[in-house]
C-alpha positions as CSV (number, residue, x, y, z in Angstrom):
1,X,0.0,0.0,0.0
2,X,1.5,3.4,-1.1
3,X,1.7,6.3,1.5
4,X,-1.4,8.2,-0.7
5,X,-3.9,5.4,-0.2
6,X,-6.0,4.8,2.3
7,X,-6.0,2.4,4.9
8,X,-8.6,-0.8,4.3
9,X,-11.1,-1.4,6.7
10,X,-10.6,-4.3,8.9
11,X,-13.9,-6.9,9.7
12,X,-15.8,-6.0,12.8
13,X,-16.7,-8.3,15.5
14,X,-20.1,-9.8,16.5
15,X,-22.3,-7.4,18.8
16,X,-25.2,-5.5,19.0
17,X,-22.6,-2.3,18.9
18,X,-20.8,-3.4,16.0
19,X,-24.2,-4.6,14.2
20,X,-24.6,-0.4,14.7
21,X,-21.2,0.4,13.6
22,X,-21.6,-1.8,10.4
23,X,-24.9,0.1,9.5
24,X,-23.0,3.6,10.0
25,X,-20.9,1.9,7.8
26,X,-22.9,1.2,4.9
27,X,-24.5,4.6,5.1
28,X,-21.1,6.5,4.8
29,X,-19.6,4.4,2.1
30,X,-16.2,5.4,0.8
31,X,-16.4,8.4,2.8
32,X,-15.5,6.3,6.0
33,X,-11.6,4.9,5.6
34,X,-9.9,2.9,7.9
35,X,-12.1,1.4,10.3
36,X,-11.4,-1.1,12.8
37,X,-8.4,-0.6,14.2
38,X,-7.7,0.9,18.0
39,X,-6.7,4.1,16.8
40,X,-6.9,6.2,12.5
41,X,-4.0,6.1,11.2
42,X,-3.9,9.7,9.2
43,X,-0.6,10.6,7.3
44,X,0.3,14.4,6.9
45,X,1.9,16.1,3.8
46,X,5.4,16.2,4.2
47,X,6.3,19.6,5.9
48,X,3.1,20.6,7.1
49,X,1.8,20.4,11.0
50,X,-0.4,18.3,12.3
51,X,-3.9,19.9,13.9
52,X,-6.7,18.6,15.8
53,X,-9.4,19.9,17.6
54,X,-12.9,18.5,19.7
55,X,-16.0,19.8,19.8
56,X,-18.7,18.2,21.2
57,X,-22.9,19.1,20.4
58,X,-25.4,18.2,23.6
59,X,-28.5,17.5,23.2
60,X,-30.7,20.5,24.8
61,X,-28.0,22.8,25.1
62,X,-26.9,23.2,21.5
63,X,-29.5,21.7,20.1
64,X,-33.6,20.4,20.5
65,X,-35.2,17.7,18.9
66,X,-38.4,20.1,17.7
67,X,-35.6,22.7,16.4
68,X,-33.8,20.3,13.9
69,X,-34.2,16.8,12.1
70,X,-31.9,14.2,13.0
71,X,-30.2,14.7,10.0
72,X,-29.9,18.3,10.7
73,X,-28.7,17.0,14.0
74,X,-25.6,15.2,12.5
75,X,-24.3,18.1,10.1
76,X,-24.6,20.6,12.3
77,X,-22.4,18.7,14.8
78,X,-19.9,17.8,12.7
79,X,-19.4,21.5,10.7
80,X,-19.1,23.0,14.3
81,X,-15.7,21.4,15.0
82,X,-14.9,21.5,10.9
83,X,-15.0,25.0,11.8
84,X,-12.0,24.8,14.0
85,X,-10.0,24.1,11.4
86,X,-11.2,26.7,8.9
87,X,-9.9,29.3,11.4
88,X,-6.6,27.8,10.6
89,X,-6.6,27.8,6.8
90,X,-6.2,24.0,7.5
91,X,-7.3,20.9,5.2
92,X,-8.9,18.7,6.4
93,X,-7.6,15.2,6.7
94,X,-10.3,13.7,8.4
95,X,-13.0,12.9,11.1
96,X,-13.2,10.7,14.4
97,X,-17.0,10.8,15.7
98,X,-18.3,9.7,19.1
99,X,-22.0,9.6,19.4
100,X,-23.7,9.0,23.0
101,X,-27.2,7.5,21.9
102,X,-30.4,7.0,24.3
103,X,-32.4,4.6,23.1
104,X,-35.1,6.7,22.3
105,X,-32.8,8.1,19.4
106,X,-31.9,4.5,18.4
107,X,-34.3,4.8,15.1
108,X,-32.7,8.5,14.0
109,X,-29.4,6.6,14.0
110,X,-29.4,6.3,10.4
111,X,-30.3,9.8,9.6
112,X,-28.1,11.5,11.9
113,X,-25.4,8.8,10.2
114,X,-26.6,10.9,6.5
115,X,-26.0,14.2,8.0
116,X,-22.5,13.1,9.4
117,X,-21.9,11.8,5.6
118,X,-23.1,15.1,4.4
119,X,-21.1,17.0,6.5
120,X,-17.6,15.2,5.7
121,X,-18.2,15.8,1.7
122,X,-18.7,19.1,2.0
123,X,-15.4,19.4,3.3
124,X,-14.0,17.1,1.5
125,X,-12.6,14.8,3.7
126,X,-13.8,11.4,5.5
127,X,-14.6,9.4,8.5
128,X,-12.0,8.0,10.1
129,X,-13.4,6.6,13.3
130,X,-15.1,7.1,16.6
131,X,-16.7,5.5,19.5
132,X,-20.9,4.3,20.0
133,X,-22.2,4.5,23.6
134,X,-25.2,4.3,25.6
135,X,-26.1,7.5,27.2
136,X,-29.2,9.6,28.6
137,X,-28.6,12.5,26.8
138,X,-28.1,12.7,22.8
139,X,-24.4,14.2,22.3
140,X,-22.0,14.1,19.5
141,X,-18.7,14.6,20.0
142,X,-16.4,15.3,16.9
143,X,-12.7,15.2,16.5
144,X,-11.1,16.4,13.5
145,X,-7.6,16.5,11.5
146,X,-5.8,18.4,9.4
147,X,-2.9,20.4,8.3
148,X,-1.5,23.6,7.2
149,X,2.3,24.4,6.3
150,X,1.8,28.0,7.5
151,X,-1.7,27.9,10.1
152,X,-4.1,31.3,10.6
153,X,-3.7,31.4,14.5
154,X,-5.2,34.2,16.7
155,X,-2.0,35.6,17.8
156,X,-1.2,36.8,14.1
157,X,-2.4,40.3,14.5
158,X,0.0,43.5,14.6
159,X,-1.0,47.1,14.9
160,X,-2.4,48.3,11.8
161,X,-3.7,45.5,10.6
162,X,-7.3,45.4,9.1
163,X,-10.0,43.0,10.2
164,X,-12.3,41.4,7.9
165,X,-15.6,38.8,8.2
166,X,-17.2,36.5,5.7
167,X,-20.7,35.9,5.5
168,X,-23.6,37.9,6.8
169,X,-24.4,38.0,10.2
170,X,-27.3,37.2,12.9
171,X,-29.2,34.7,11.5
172,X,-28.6,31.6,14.0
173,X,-29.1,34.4,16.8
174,X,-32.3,35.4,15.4
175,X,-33.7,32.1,14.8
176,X,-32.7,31.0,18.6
177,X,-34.8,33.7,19.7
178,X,-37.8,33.3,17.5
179,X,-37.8,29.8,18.8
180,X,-37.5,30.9,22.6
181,X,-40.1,33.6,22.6
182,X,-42.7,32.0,19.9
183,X,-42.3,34.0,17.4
184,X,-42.6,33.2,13.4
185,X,-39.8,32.0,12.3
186,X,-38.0,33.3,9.2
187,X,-36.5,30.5,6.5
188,X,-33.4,31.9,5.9
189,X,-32.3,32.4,9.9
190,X,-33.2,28.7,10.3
191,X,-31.1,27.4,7.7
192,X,-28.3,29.3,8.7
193,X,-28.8,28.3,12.5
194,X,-29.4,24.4,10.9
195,X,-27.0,24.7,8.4
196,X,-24.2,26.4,8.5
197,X,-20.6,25.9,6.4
198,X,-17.2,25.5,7.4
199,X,-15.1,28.0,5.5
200,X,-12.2,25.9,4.6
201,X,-11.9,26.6,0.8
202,X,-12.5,30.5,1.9
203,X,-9.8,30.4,4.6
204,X,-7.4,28.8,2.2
205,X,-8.1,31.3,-0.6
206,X,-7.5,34.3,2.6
207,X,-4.5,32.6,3.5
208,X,-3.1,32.4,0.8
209,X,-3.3,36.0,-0.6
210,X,-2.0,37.5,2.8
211,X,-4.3,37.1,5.9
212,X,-2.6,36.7,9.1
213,X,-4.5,36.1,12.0
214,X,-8.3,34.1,12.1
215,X,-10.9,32.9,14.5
216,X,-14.1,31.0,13.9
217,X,-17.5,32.9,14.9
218,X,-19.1,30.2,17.1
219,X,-19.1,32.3,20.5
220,X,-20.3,35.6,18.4
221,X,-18.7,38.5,17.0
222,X,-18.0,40.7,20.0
223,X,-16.8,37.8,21.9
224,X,-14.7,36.1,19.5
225,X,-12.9,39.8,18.7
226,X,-12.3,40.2,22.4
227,X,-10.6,36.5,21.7
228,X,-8.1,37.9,18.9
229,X,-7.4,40.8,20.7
230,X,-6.1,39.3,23.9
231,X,-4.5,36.6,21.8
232,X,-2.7,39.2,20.1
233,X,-2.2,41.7,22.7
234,X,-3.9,44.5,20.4
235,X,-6.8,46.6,20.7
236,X,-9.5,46.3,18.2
237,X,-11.5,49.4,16.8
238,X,-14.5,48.2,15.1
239,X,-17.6,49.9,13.4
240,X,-20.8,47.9,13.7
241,X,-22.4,50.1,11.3
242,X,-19.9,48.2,8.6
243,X,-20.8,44.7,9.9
244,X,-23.1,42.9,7.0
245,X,-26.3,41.5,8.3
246,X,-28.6,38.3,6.9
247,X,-32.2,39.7,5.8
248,X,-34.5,40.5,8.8
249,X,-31.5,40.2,11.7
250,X,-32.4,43.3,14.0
251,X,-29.5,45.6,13.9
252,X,-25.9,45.5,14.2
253,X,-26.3,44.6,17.9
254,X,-28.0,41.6,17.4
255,X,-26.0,40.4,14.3
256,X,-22.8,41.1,17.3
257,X,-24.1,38.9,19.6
258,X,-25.2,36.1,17.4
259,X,-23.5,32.8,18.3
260,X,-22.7,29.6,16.0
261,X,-22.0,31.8,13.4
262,X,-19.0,29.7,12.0
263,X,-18.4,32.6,10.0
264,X,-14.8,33.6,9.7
265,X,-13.0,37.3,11.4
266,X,-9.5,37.2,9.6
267,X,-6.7,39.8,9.7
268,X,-4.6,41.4,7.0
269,X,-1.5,43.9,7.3
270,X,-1.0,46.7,5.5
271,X,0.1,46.3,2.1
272,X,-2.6,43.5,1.6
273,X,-5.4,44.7,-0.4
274,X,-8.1,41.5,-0.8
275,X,-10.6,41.8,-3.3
276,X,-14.0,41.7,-2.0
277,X,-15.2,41.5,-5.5
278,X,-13.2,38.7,-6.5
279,X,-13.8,36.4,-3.1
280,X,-18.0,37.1,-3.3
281,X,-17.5,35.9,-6.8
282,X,-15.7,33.0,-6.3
283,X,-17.8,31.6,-2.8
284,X,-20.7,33.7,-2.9
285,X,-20.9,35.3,0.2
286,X,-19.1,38.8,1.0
287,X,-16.3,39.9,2.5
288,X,-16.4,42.7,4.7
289,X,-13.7,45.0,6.1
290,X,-15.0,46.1,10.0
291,X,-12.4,47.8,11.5
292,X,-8.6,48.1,12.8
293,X,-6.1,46.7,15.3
294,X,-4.4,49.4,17.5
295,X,-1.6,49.7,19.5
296,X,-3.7,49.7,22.7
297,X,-4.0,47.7,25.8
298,X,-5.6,44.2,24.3
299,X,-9.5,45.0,23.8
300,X,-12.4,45.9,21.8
301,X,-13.7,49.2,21.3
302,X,-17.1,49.2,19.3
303,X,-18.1,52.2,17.5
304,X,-21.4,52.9,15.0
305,X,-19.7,55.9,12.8
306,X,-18.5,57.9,15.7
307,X,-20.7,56.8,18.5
308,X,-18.7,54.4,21.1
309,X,-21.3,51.9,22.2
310,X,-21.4,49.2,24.7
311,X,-19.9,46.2,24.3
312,X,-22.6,43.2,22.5
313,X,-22.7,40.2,24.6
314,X,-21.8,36.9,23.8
315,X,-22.6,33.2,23.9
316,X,-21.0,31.5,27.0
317,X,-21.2,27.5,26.3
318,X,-21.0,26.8,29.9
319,X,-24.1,29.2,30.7
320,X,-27.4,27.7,31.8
């Protein structure tokens, strides 16, 4: 077997867990690799560095059962920690899924199995593995590889630097809230709250025309700018009046606060002029400049034109 292929699958045992594991199996196809084994076996381009991140989706906190389909339920799990590595302009080398299952979610197995599936093409990569338990509570917990030669990290901003976001902003926040207080529901926020993308191809294209600097938008705009700054040890001026909104979000405010975004904020240093026209073209989605780092004591300052206003809030994942 040559380094670029991947490795076979191995025969599973008898079992009622590895009866499961063989239907996951047949669902995914050839975009599961390698299963069997103790551990994945995952072999990185010569040169580049290894990354790996966890994330894990929990039923009723992240999720409800009359907010999303199973299927829903799956994607959505997966893209969140895909996410990770789009911050880092990383590709993805693959997946390791562990799925805590109550019986009462037994049937939605094979959905949830089709949205893990759709999830790993759009990225392009595959399954690699993972773990099947019983458990009270629905949770997914998603591991995920991949590399970069040169990675985005957070600490990559200097004074002077410009900060741009993909995307357009508020809809998972809005749709949350609708769903909370009753309220009709608009399409589009639900499908981005259901739905959303990992921007690996986008972070790739940023990184390689100059970014320097990324984070993910899963806690929400404010937040996660207060997360570069201190990372960076830079202050951040930023005009909400600049940040691009989905249809219906209400305000700049709102868009700021929105979590689970899994938008991208990137930073560029003088001298790198990305086009707008050029990235909107080639992903469909904008890209929007929002503001500066300073030389300042590490921190946000939010501004609409020339009015300071008070920090947005956040989404804290260990709230209640």
């Amino acid at each position: 077997m040559s380094a670029d292929e991947p490795t076979p699958a191995l025969p599973l045992g008898r079992g009622r867990e590895f009866d499961a594991i063989r239907g996951l199996l047949a669902r995914w196809g050839d975009r599961a690799v390698g299963i069997g084994d103790d551990a994945a076996i995952v072999r990185v381009p010569r040169g580049d560095a290894l990354l790996a991140s966890v994330d894990t989706a929990i039923e009723n906190r992240h999720f409800r059962d009359d907010w999303l389909t199973p299927r829903e339920i799956g994607y959505r799990a997966v893209t969140a920690a895909l996410s990770d590595l789009a911050a880092m302009a990383a590709q993805p080398l693959g997946i390791l899924v562990a799925l805590a299952l109550p019986e009462r979610w037994s049937a939605s197995l094979p959905a949830m199995a089709d949205g893990i599936a759709d999830a790993v093409t759009a990225a392009g990569t595959t399954i690699l593995g993972g773990n099947l338990a019983a458990a009270e509570l629905l949770s997914l917990t998603t591991t995920v590889l991949g590399s970069a030669f040169a990675p985005l990290r957070r600490g990559g901003l200097r004074p002077g630097d410009a900060i741009h976001v993909t995307g357009s902003l508020g809809g998972p926040g809005a749709a949350v809230a609708a769903w909370n207080s009753g309220h009709r529901l608009h399409d589009q926020h639900r499908q981005r709250f259901a739905h959303p993308s990992a921007r690996i191809r986008e972070a790739r294209w940023l990184a390689d025309r100059g970014a320097n600097a990324g984070i993910d938008i899963s806690d929400g705009l404010a937040a996660d700018l207060e997360h570069l700054a201190a990372a960076s040890a830079v202050g951040l001026d930023i005009d909400l009046g600049l940040v691009p909104l989905l249809d219906g979000v209400n305000g700049p405010i709102a868009a700021a606060a929105s979590g689970e975004e899994y938008e991208l904020v990137i930073g560029t240093p003088p001298g790198v002029a990305l086009d707008a026209g050029e990235f909107e073209r080639t992903f469909g989605i904008p890209l929007t400049a929002i503001g500066h780092a300073v030389p300042r004591e590490a921190g946000v300052v939010f501004r609409r034109g020339a009015e300071r206003v008070a920090k947005p809030t956040g989404y804290d994942h260990l709230s209640r």
